[in-house]
C-alpha positions in Angstrom: 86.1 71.4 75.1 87.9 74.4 75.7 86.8 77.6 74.2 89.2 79.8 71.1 88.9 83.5 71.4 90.9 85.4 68.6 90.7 88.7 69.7 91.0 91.2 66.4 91.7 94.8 67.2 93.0 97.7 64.1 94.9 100.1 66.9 96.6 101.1 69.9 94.0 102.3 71.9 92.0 99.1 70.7 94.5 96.8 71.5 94.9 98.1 75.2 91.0 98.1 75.5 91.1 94.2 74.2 93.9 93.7 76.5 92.1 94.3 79.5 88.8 91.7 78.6 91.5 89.3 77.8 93.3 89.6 81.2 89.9 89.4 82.9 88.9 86.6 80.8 92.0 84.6 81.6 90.7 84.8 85.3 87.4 83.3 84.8 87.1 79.9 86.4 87.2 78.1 83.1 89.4 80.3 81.3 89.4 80.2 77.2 92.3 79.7 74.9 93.3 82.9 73.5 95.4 84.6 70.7 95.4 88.5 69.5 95.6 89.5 65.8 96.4 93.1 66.1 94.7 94.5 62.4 97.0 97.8 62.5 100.8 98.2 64.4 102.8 95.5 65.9 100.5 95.2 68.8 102.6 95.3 71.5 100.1 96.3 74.2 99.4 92.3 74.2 102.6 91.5 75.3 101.6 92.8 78.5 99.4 89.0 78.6 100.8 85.7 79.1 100.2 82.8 76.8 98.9 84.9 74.1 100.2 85.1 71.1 100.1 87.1 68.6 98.7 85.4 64.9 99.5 85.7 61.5 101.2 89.0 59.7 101.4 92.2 61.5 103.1 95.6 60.4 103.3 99.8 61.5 102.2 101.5 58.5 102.6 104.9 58.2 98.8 106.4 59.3 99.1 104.4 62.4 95.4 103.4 61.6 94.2 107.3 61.4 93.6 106.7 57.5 90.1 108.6 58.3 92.0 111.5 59.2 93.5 112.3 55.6 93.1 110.7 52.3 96.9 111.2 51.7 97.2 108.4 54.6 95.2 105.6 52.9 97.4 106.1 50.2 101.2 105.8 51.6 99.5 103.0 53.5 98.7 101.5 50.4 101.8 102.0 49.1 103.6 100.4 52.4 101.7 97.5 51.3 98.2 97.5 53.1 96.2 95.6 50.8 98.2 92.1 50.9 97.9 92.9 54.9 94.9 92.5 54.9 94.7 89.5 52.7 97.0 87.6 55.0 95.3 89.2 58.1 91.9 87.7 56.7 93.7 84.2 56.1 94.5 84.1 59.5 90.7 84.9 61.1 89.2 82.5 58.5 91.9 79.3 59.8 91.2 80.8 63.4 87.2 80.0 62.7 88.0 76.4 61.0 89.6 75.5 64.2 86.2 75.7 65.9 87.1 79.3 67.7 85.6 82.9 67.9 86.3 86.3 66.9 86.4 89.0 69.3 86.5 92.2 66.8 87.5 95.4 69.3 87.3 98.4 67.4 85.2 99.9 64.0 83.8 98.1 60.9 87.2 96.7 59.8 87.6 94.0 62.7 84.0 93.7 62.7 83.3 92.9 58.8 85.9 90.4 59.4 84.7 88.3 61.9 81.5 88.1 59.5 83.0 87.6 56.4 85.1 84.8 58.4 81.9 82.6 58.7 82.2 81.6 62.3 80.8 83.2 65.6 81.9 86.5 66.9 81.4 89.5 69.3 81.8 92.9 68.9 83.3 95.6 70.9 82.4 98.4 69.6 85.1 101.5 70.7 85.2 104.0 68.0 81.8 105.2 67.6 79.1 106.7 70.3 75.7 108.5 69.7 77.3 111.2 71.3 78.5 112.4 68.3 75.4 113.4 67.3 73.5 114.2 70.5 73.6 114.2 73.8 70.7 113.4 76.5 68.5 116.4 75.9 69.3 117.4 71.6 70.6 116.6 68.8 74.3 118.6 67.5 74.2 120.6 64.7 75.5 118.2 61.3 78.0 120.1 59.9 81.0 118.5 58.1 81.6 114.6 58.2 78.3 114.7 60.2 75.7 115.5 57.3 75.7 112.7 56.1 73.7 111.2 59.9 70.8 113.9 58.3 68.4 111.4 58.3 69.8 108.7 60.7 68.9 108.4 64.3 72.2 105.6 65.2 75.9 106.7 64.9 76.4 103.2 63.4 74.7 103.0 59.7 72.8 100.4 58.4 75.2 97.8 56.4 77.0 98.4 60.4 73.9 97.2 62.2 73.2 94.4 59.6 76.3 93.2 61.0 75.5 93.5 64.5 72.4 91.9 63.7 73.3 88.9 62.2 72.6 85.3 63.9 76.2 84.7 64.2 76.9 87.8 66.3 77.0 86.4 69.8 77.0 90.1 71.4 77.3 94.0 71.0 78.9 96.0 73.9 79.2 99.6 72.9 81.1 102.0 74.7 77.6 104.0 76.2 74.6 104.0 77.2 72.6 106.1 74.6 74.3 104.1 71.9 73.0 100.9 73.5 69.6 102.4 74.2 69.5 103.3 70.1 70.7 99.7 69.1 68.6 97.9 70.8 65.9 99.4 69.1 67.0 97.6 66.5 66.7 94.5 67.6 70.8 94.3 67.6 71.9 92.2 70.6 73.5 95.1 72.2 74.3 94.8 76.3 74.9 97.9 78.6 78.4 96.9 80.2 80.3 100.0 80.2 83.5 100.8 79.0 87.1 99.0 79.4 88.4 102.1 78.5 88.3 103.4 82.4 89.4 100.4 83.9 92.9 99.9 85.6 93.2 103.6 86.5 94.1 103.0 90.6 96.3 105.5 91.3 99.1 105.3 94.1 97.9 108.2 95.7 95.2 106.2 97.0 97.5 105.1 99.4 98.2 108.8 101.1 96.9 109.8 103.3 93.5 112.3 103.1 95.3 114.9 105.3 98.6 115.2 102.6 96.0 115.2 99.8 93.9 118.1 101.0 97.1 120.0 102.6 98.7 119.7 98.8 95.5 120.2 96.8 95.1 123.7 99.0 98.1 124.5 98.4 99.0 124.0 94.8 96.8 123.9 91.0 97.7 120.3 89.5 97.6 120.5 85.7 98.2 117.2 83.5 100.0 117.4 80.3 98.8 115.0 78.0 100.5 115.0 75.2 100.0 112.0 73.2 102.3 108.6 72.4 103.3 108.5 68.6 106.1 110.2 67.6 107.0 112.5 66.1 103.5 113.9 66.6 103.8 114.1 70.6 107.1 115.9 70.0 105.2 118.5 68.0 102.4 119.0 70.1 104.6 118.7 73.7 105.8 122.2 72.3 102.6 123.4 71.6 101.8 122.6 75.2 104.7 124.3 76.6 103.4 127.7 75.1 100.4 127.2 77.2 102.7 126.5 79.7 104.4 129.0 79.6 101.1 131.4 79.3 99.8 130.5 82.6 103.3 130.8 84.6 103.0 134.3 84.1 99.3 134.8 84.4 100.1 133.3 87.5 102.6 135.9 88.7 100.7 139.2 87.5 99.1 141.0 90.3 95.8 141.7 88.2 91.8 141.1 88.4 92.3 138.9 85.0 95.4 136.5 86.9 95.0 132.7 88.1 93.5 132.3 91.3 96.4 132.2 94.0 98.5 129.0 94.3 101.8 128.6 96.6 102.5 126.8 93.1 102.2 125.2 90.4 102.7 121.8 89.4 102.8 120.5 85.8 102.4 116.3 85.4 103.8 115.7 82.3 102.6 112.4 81.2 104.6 110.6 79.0 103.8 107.2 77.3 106.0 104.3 78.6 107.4 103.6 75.1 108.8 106.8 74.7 112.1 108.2 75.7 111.8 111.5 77.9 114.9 112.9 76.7 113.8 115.0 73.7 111.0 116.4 76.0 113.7 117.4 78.5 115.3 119.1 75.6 112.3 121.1 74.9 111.9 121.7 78.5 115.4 123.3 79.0 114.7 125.6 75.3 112.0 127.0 77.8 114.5 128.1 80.4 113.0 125.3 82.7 116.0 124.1 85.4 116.2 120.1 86.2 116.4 120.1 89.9 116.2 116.6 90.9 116.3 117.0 94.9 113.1 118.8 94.5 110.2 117.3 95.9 106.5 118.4 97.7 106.6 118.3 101.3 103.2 116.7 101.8 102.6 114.5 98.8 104.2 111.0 98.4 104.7 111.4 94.5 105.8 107.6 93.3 109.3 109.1 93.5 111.8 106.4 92.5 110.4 105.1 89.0 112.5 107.3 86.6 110.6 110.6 87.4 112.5 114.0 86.5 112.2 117.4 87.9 112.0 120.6 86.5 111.1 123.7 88.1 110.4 127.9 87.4 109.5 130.6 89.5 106.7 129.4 90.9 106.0 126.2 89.2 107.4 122.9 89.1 107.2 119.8 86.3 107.6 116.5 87.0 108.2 114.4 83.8 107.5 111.0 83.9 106.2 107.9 81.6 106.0 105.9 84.7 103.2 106.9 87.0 100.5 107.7 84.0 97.4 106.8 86.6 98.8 108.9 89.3 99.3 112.3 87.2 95.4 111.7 85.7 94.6 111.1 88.9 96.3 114.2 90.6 95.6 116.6 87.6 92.9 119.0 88.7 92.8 120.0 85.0 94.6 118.9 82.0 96.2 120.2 78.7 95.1 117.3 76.0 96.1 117.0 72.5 95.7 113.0 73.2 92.6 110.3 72.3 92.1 107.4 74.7 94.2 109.5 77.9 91.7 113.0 76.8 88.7 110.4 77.5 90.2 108.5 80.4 91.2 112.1 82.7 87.6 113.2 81.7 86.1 110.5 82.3 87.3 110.9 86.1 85.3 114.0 86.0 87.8 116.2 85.2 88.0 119.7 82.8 90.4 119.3 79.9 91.6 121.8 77.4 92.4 120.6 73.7 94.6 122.3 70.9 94.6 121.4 67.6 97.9 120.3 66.1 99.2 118.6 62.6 98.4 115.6 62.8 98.2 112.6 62.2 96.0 111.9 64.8 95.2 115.2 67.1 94.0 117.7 63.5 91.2 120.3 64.3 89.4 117.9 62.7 90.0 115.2 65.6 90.1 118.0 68.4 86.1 119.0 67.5 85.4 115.3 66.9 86.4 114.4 70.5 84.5 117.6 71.6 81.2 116.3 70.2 81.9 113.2 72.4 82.7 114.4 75.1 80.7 117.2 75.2 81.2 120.3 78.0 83.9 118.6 79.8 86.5 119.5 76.7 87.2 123.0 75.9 89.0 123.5 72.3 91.9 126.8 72.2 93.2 127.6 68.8 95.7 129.3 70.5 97.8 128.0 74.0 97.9 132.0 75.1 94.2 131.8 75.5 94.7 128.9 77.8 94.8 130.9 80.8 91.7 132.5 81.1 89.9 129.2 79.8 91.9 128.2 83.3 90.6 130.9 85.2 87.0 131.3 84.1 87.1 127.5 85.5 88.7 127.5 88.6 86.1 130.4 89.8 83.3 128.2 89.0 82.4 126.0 90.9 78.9 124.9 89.4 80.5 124.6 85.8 83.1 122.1 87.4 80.3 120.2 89.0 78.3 120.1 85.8 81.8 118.6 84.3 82.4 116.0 86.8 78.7 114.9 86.3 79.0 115.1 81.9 82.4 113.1 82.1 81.3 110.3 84.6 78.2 109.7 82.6 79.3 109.7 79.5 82.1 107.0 80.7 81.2 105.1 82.9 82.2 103.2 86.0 85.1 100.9 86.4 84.5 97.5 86.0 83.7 96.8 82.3 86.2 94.7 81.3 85.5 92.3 84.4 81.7 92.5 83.3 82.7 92.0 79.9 84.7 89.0 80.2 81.9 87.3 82.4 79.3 88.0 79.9 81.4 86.0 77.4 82.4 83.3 79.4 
């Protein structure tokens, strides 16, 4: 009898993080059948699968599943319909179960209350929360804020949250670190040390240069990733936010001062743009900062993944290349980045790499977000109200070479190693 996994996820980093246990899954040697029910957007991360479709109702409200962000959201999502949403969403899981299958939830509470109140056998991949949030390996954080409320709780997940985990039908718990599995398991919540999809699929194409070109072009030039985020309007907004910063550290770069950049034959911004958006309007923005498109440009000794729609700008001593085809080569390349992102911030720090954060409007990247995703990820994010002060955040870095260790060391730790989907997957098989 062949096994039914519905996988339930409520957003789009969770939908790519479920994407990549299905695609493993759908390798094992007895592969189940499977079908997504994406809980918030249109899901179209699962496209990327074969023979999975997608169940029941699905719709892009206007919060884009950051309700917790602003009470304003919950309510125009309301208003967009919400409620019946979930209704028919629920329908769907419960007829799912009936059928003899299993729920997957990938994500917060909301997938996971789901599976439970469905009655059938589930697992839980637990993506938005981490112990990290309120301490790290050696102390607790200060609980100020959202975070008073953990006063007297020793688990990022509460109690009604680990009832849930706990329960006989729960199958597994894989959350996204080790000191949140540690804390579970105390418990007594079947909670399994994998880590997290999250890094997975992040083989660059530079892997195939050689050492020589990367070490002649590393010498040679600072490589600084632009992350600006993937919903618009939002990554319009803060793309221009960036460019100020931008801007700031072209001509740090050229003053002939004790407080300038270290010296680089030049500068090279990776602007990485997500593959469902268009990079004209960031060309626009690009060109309102007297950057020139000069498309025969090119590095002598780096093998860029030239020919997939890349475009090149360039400035005094800096160039850009824009792109929203080679994400994994410009994380991998960056030698720092400029974030106002979620899952891309975690994924470039993960690697072990310094990234510096400014708040925007929201939805998603608010001040609130920005010091959020610096209680997670702890040293290896540094938060600028301002993108002029991003240049001597950029210096005080480069001419430190312990602190940069340290970073590599905090973001590889609290992220883990490749290879957690694949573990994943063979876990539930």
């Amino acid at each position: 009898m062949t096994v039914k996994i519905l996988s339930v996820s409520n957003g789009h980093g969770e939908d790519a993080i479920a994407v990549r246990i299905l695609r493993e899954l759908q390798k094992q040697p007895h592969p189940p059948e499977i079908a997504a029910l994406p809980l918030v957007g249109l899901g179209q991360a699962y496209t990327q699968l074969d023979n999975v479709p997608i169940m029941g109702s699905v719709k892009s409200l206007p919060s884009g599943g950051f309700i917790y962000m602003d009470k304003h959201q919950l309510w125009r999502d309301l208003q967009a319909g919400l409620f019946p949403l979930i209704i028919q969403q629920y329908q769907t899981i419960r007829q799912w179960v009936k059928q003899g299958g299993i729920i997957l939830a990938v994500g917060d509470i909301v997938p996971l209350f789901l599976a439970w109140l469905s009655g059938g056998n589930y697992a839980f991949i637990g993506t938005a929360k981490s112990d990290y949030y309120l301490r790290d390996e050696q102390e607790k954080l200060p609980l100020t804020g959202m975070w008073k409320w953990y006063k007297y709780c020793d688990s990022i997940y509460f109690p009604w949250e680990r009832w849930l985990m706990n329960h006989s039908r729960c199958l597994g718990v894989f959350p996204r670190d080790t000191i949140t599995t540690q804390t579970l398991q105390k418990y007594g919540i079947p909670a399994i040390d994998l880590g997290n999809p999250m890094m997975d699929n992040l083989e660059p194409n530079i892997y195939n240069y050689t050492i020589d070109q990367l070490q002649i072009e590393t010498q040679r030039s600072l490589f600084i990733t632009i992350l600006p985020g993937s919903r618009s309007p939002e990554v319009n907004r803060n793309w221009d936010i960036i460019l100020q910063g931008v801007d700031a550290i072209i001509q740090s770069s050229i003053r002939s001062t004790e407080n300038s950049l270290p010296s680089y034959q030049q500068l090279v911004f990776l602007g990485a743009i997500a593959s469902s958006l268009d990079l004209q309007p960031f060309c626009q923005s690009l060109l309102l900062h007297q950057w020139q498109e000069t498309p025969d440009l090119r590095l002598p000794n780096l093998n860029f993944p030239w020919g997939h729609g890349e475009l090149i700008f360039s400035q005094k001593n800096a160039i850009l290349i824009l792109t929203n085809q080679a994400f994994n080569d410009c994380l991998a390349l960056g030698n720092i980045a400029i974030a106002m992102a979620g899952t891309a911030t975690e994924q470039f720090v993960g690697l072990g790499k310094p990234a510096i954060a400014i708040p925007g409007e929201g939805p998603q990247f608010t001040p609130t977000f920005a010091n959020n995703q610096q209680r997670l990820l702890g040293r290896s994010l540094i938060i600028v109200e301002n993108p002029i002060e991003i240049p001597e955040i950029l210096r005080s870095l480069l001419l430190n070479s312990d602190q940069l260790k340290l970073i590599a060391e905090n973001g590889k730790r609290r992220l883990g190693q490749p290879g957690a989907s694949r573990r994943i997957a063979q876990y539930l098989s």
